[in-house]
TILUM-485144 format. One record per atom (N, C-alpha, C): residue in one letter; x negated, y negated, z negated. Coordinates in pm, whole numbers, plus 50000, padded with zeros to 5 digits. Each point is the difference from the previous one (the first is absolute). Last residue first. Layout:
N
AXYZ ...
This chain:
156
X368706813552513 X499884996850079 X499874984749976 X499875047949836 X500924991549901 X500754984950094 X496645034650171 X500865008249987 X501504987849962 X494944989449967 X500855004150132 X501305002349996 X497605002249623 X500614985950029 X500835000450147 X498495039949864 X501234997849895 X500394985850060 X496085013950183 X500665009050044 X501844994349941 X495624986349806 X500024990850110 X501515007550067 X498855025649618 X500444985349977 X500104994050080 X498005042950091 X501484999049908 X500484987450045 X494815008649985 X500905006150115 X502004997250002 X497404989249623 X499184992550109 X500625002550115 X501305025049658 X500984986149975 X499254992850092 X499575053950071 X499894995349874 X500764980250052 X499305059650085 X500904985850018 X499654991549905 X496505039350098 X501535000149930 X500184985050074 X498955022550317 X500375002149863 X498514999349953 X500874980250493 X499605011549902 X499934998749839 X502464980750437 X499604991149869 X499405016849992 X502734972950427 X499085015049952 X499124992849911 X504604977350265 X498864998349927 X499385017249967 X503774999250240 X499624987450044 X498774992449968 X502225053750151 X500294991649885 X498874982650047 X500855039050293 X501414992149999 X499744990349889 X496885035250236 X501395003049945 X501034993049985 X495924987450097 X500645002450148 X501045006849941 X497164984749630 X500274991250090 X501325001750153 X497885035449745 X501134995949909 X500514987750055 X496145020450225 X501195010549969 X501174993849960 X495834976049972 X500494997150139 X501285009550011 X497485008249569 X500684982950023 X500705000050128 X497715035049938 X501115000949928 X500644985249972 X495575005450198 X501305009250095 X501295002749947 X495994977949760 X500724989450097 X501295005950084 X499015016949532 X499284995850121 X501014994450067 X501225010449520 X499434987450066 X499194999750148 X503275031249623 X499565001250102 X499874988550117 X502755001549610 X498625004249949 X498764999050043 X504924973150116 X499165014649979 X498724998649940 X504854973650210 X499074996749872 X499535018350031 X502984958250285 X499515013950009 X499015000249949 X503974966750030 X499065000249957 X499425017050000 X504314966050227 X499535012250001 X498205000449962 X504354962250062 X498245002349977 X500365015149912 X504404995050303 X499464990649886 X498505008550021 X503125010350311 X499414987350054 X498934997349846 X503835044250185 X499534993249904 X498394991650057 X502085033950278 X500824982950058 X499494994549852 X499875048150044 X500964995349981 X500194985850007 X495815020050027 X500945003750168 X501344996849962 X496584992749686 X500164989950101 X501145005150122 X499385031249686 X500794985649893 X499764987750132 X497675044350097 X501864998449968 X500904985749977 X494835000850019 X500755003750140 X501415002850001 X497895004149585 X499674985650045 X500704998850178 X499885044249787 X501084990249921 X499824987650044 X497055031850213 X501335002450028 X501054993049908 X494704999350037 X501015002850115 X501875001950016 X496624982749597 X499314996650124 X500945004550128 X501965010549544 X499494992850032 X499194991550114 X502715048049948 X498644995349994 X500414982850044 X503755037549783 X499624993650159 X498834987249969 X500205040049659 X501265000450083 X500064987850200 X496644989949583 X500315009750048 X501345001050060 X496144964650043 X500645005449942 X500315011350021 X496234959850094 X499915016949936 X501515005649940 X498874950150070 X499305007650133 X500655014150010 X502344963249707 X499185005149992 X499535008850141 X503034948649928 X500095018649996 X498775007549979 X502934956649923 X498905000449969 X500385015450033 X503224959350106 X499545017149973 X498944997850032 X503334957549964 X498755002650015 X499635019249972 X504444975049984 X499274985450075 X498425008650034 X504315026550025 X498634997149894 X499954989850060 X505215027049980 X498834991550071 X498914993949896 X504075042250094 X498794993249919 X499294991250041 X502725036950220 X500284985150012 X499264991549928 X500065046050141 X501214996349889 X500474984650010 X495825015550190 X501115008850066 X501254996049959 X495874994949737 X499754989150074 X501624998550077 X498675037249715 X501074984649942 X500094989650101 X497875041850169 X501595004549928 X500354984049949 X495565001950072 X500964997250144 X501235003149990 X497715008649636 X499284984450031 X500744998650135 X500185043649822 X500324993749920 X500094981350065 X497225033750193 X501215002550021 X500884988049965 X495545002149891 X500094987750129 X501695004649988 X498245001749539 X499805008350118 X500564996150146 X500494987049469 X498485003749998 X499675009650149 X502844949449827 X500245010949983 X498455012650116 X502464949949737 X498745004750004 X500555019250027 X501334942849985 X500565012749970 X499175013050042 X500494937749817 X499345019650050 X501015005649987 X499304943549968 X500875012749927 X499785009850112 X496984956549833 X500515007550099 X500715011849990 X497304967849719 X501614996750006 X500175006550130 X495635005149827 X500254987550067 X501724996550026 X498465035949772 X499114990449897 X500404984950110 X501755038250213 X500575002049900 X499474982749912 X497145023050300 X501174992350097 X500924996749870 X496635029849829 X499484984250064 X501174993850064 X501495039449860 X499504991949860 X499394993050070 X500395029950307 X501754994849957 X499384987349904 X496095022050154 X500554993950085 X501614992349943 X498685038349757 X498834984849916 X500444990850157 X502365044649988 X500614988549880 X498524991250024 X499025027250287 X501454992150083 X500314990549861 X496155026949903 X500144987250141 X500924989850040 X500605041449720 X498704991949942 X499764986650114 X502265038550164 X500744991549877 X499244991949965 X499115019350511 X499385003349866 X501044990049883 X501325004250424 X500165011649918 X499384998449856 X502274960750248 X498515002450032 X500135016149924 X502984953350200 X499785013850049 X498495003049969 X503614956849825 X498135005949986 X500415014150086 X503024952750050 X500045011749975 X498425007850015 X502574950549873 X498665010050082 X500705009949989 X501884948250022 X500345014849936 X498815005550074 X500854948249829 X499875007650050 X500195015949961 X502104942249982 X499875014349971 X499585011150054 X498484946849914 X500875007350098 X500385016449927 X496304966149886 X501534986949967 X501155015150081 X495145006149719 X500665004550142 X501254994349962 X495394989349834 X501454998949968 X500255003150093 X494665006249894 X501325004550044 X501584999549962 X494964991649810 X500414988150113 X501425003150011 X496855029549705 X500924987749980 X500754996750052 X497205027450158 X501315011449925 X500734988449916 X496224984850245 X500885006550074 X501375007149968 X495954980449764 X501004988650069 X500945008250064 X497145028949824 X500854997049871 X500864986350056 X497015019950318 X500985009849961 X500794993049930 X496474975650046 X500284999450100 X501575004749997 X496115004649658 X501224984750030 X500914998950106 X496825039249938 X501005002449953 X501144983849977 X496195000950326 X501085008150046 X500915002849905 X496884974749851 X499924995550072 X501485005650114 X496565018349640 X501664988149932 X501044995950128 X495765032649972 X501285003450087 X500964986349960 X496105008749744 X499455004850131 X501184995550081 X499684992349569 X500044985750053 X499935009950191 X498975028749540 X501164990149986 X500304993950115 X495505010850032 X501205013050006 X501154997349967 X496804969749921 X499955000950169 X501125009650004 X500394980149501 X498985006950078 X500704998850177 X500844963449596 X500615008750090 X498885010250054 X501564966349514 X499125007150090 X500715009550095 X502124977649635 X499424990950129 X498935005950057 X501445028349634 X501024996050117 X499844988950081 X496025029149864 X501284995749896 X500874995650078 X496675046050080 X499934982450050 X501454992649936 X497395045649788 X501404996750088 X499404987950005 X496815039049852 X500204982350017 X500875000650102 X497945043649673 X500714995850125 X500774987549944 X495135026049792 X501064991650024 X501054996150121 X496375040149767 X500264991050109 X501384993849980 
């Protein structure tokens, strides 16, 4: 039995399924000059997360600082540090994400887009994180669809 590759002007259905959404993405990760300077800060335990979140904001000229526990994240906030944007995770340790770092950082009078990122997509964990304080609810991973409108916002 013979195996038949299709040649290069040929497209199968399976190739072509999605072009549609991947043209979309690839305008997106284009489009973006940010004329302004922005700062994030990532709050997420898991590493793997926090560096690939840093590395997207990063790819868009956004300078990070990325640290892995709500404590930590209200300690810099405290100091004085200012974000244009924190991306926080639902699930931390030392002071929890959903109740008690997001509620900190707002109770200190901080105003900037507060992004609340998890794993954990029902609706009751949306309305949780919502009444917590943060501004958008994205379920992981983060990606440039969600991101990008956010950045322009942001850039203004």
């Amino acid at each position: 039995m013979a195996l038949t590759l299709p040649s290069g002007d040929q497209s199968s259905d399976q190739d072509n399924w999605d072009n549609g959404r991947l043209a979309r993405k690839r305008q997106l990760l284009t489009e973006i000059v940010l004329r302004n300077r922005l700062t994030a800060l990532v709050v997420d335990a898991d590493t793997t997360c926090r560096v690939l979140e840093q590395l997207l904001l990063r790819s868009y000229g956004v300078q990070t600082q990325g640290v892995d526990n709500g404590r930590d994240a209200v300690t810099l906030i405290a100091s004085g540090v200012k974000f244009n944007l924190i991306i926080i995770d639902m699930i931390l340790p030392i002071l929890n994400g959903l109740e008690k770092a997001t509620r900190q950082i707002r109770d200190m009078g901080v105003h900037c887009k507060m992004l609340g990122v998890t794993a954990c997509s029902g609706e009751s964990e949306r309305q949780a994180f919502l009444a917590a304080g943060v501004d958008v609810f994205i379920e992981k991973p983060l990606d440039p669809e969600h991101l990008v409108p956010i950045l322009r916002e942001l850039d203004g």
